[in-house]
Each structure stands twice: as structure tokens, then as C-alpha cells.
C-alpha positions as CSV (number, residue, x, y, z in Angstrom):
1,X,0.0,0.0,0.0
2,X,1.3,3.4,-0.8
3,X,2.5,5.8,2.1
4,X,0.4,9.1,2.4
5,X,3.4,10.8,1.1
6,X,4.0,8.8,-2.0
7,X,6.1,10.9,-4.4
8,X,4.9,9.6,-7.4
9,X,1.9,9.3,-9.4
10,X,1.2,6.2,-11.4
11,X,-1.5,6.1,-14.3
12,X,-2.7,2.8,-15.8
13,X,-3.9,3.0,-19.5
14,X,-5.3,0.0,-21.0
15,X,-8.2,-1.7,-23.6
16,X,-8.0,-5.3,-22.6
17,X,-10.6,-7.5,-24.3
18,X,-11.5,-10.2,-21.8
19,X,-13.1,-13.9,-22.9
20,X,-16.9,-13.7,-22.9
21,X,-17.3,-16.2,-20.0
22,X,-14.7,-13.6,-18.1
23,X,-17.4,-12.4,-15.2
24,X,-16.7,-8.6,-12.8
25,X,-15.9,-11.6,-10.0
26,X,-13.0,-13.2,-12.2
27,X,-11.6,-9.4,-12.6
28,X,-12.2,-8.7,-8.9
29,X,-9.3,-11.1,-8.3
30,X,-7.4,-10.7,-11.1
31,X,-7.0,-7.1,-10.3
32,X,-6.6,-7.5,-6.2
33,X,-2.9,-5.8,-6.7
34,X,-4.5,-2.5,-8.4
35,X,-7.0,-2.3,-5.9
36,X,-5.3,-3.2,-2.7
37,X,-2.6,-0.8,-3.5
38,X,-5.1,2.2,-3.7
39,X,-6.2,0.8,-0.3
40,X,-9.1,-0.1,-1.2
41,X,-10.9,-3.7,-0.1
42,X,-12.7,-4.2,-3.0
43,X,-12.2,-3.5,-6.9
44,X,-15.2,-1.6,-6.7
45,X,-14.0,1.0,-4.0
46,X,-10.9,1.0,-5.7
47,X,-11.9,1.6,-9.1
48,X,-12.2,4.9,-8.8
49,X,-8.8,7.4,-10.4
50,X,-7.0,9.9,-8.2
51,X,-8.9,12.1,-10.8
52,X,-12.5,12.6,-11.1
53,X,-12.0,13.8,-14.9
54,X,-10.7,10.3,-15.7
55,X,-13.3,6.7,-16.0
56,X,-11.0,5.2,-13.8
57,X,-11.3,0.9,-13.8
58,X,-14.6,-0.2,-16.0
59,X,-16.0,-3.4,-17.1
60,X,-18.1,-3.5,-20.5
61,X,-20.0,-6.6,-19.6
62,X,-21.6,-6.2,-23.4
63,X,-17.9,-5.5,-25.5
64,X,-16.5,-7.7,-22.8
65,X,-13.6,-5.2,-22.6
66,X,-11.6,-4.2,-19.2
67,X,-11.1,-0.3,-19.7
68,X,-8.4,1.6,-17.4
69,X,-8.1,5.3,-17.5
70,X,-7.1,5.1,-13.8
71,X,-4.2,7.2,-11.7
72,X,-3.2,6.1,-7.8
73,X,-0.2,7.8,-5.6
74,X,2.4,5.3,-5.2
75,X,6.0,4.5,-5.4
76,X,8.3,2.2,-6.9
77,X,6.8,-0.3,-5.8
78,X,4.1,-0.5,-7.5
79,X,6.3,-2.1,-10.2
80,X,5.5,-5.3,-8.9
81,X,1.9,-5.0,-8.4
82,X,1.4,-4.4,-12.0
83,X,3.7,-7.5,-12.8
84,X,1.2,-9.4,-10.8
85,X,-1.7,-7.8,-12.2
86,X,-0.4,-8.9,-15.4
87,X,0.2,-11.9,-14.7
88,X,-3.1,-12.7,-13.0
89,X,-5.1,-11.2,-16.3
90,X,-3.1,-13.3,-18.8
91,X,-5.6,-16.6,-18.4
92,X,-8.8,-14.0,-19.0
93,X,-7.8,-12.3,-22.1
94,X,-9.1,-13.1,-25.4
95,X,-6.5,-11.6,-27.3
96,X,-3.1,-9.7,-27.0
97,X,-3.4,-6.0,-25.6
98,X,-0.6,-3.3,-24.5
99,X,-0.9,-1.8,-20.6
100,X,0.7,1.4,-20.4
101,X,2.0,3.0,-16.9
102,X,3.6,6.7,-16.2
103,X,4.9,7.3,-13.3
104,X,4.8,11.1,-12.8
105,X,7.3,12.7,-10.2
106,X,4.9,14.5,-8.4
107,X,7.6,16.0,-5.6
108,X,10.0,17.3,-8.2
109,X,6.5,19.2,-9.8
110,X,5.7,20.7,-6.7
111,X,9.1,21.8,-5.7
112,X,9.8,22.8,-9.2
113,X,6.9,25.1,-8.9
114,X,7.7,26.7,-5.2
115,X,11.3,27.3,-6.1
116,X,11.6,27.6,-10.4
117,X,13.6,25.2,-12.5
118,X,16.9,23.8,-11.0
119,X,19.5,21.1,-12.2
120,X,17.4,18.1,-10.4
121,X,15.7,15.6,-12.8
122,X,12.5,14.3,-12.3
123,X,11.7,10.7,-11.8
124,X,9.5,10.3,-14.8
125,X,9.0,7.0,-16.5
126,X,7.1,5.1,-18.8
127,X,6.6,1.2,-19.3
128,X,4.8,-0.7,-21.5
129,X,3.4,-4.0,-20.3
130,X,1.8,-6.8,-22.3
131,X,-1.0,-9.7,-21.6
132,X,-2.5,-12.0,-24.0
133,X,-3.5,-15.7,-23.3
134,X,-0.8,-17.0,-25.5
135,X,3.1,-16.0,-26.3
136,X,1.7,-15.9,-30.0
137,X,-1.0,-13.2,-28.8
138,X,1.7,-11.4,-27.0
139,X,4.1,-10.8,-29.5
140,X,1.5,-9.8,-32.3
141,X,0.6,-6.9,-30.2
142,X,4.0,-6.2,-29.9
143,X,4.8,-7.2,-33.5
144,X,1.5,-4.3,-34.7
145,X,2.8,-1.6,-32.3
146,X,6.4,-1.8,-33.5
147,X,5.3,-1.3,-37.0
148,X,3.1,1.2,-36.0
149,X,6.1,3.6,-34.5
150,X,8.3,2.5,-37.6
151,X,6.1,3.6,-39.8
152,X,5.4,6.6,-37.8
153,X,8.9,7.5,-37.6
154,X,10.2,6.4,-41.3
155,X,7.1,8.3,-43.3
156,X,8.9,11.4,-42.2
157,X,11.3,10.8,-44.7
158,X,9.9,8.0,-47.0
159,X,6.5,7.5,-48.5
160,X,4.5,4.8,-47.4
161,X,4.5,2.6,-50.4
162,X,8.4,2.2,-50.1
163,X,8.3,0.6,-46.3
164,X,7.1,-2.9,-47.4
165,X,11.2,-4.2,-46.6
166,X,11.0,-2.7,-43.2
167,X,7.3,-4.6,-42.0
168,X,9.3,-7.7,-43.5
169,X,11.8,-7.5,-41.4
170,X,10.2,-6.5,-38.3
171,X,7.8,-9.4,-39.2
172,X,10.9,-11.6,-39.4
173,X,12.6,-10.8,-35.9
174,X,9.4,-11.6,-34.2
175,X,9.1,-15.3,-36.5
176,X,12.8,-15.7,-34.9
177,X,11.8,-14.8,-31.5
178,X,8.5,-17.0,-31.3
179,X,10.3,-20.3,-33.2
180,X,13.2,-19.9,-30.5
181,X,10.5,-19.8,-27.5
182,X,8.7,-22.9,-29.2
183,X,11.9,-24.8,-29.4
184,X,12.8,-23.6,-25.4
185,X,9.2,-25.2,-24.2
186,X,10.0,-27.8,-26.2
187,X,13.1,-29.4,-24.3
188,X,12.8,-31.5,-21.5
189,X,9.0,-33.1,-23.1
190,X,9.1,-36.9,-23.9
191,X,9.3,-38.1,-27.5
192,X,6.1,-38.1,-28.8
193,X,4.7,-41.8,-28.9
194,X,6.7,-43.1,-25.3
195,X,3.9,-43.8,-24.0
196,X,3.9,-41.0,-21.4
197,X,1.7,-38.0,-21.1
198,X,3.8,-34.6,-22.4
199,X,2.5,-33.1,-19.3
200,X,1.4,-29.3,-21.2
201,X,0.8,-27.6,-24.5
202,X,2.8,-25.1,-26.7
203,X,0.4,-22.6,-27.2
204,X,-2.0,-22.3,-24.3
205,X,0.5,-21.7,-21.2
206,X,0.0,-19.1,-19.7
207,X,3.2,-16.8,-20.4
208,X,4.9,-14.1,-17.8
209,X,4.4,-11.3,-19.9
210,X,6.7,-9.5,-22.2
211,X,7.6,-5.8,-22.0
């Protein structure tokens, strides 16, 4: 739980779409971290953001779609909690999906404002997290929001039409990366056809999440 005094402030951003049998109990859970760190001793008293202007945590039962547009005070910490978070919502999602979290140095803006501009440096930061039910799932949203900045960055100085090469090779690191996890799960599994049960299955694990 953060301290009264935390020095940051830490906003969650995330579209996660959930399986349709996911129910507001199975995200209760998932998300105990997020809402035991606000100090709250239910997701619904700690749905709400730091900010009225902002939804905070929501569940569209109907898009079955976990919406966070939520900020808490915190520290450090709270680097773990959304590790666990993550972890926890991997086995609910239907498909891949980005989390991002800023962590805004709120002491250096306050001082910064009582005193002007000085040589310190704030304690900004921003992470990107990932959940999916699959390593496959994971990586594609990686693999589309990597080509997404490429592009971004590259049509600045080339026209569109002439990026096919680089969405090839992006597309061809992330091939690499997903055959060499497939051949890591694969080691230590009985031959096929010994008679014994292979004890798992490539695709469905559930993965620690990639960021």
C-alpha cells in the first residue's frame, strides 16, 4: 500500500478485451494488486482514479472489454503490483493488448513550482506492459505496435508505399523470437509416442508477460 506521502503518481492506460465467459468476480481477483494498492478492499471501491476527470477501472460486460483510464499515488513499488496484475489477467484475455504506466514525479513538480527550474531531474517514467492468453497473442501486439512507430517515424522521410522491406523484417525478428520460444518449451518433453503424457501444450500456457 502506498504511504500518504508517496512521491509519485502512477496512471494505468489500457483496452484489454477479456473472454466472454470472463465475469466482474473473475476481474475482482485478477486485479486485487491495483486495488489493494489504492487501499481499497474491493475493486469496486478501488476503481475509482486519483482524478474525477478520468473513468477510472470499468468493465463493459456487453464489448466484454476491461477499460483503465485510472491514476493512484504510489512508489516504486508499484512495479511489482502491475507484474502481478499482469500476470493474473493473462488466463482472462481473449487476445493480446498493450498496458501502459507513467509514473509522474509529483515531488519534483511541486518543488519545481515553489522554487523555479533547477539542475534536479525528475523521476518520470514510462513502461509498457503486455498480456495475452498466448506468447503468440503477445508478440503480435508487440509485432503491430512496432510497425506502428516504424512507420510513424520512417514516413517522415519516405513514402509509405516504399516501407514494405521494413514490416518484412520487423515481421521476421518476431518469427525468430516466437520459433526460438517454441523450441525452449519444447526441451525437456518426452518423445512423442513413449507412452507417457507430455504433461502441457505449446500454445496455451500461460506466459509471464513481455515488456
Amino acid at each position: 500500500m502506498p504511504s500518504i506521502d508517496a512521491p509519485l503518481e502512477i496512471h494505468v492506460h489500457a483496452d484489454v478485451p477479456m473472454k466472454p465467459d470472463v465475469t466482474y468476480q473473475h476481474l475482482q481477483e485478477a486485479l486485487r494488486p491495483l486495488w489493494k494498492y489504492a487501499g481499497a478492499r474491493s475493486l469496486a471501491a478501488g476503481a475509482a482514479s486519483a482524478y474525477e476527470e478520468e473513468p477510472g477501472i470499468r468493465f463493459d460486460v456487453e464489448q466484454h472489454l476491461l477499460q483503465m483510464c485510472w491514476t493512484v499515488s504510489g512508489n516504486d513499488d508499484f512495479r511489482q503490483v502491475i507484474e502481478e496484475t499482469c500476470m493474473a489477467l493473462n488466463e482472462l484475455t481473449a487476445s493480446g493488448a498493450a498496458i501502459e504506466v507513467t509514473f509522474y514525479d509529483a515531488e519534483f513538480e511541486e518543488e519545481s513550482a515553489e522554487e523555479g527550474e533547477g539542475d534536479a531531474q525528475a523521476r518520470d517514467d514510462f513502461l509498457m506492459y503486455f498480456v495475452g492468453p498466448s506468447p503468440a497473442a503477445i508478440m503480435q501486439v508487440q509485432r503491430d505496435l512496432l510497425v506502428q512507430d516504424a512507420i510513424g517515424l520512417m514516413e517522415r522521410h519516405f513514402d509509405g508505399s516504399e516501407l514494405g522491406e521494413v514490416v518484412e523484417a520487423i515481421d521476421r525478428l518476431f518469427e525468430r523470437r516466437f520459433n526460438d520460444l517454441v523450441s525452449s518449451m519444447q526441451i525437456g518433453r518426452p518423445p512423442r509416442g513413449s507412452g507417457g503424457s507430455s504433461g502441457g501444450h505449446s500454445g496455451g500456457r500461460k506466459p509471464r508477460h513481455l515488456h
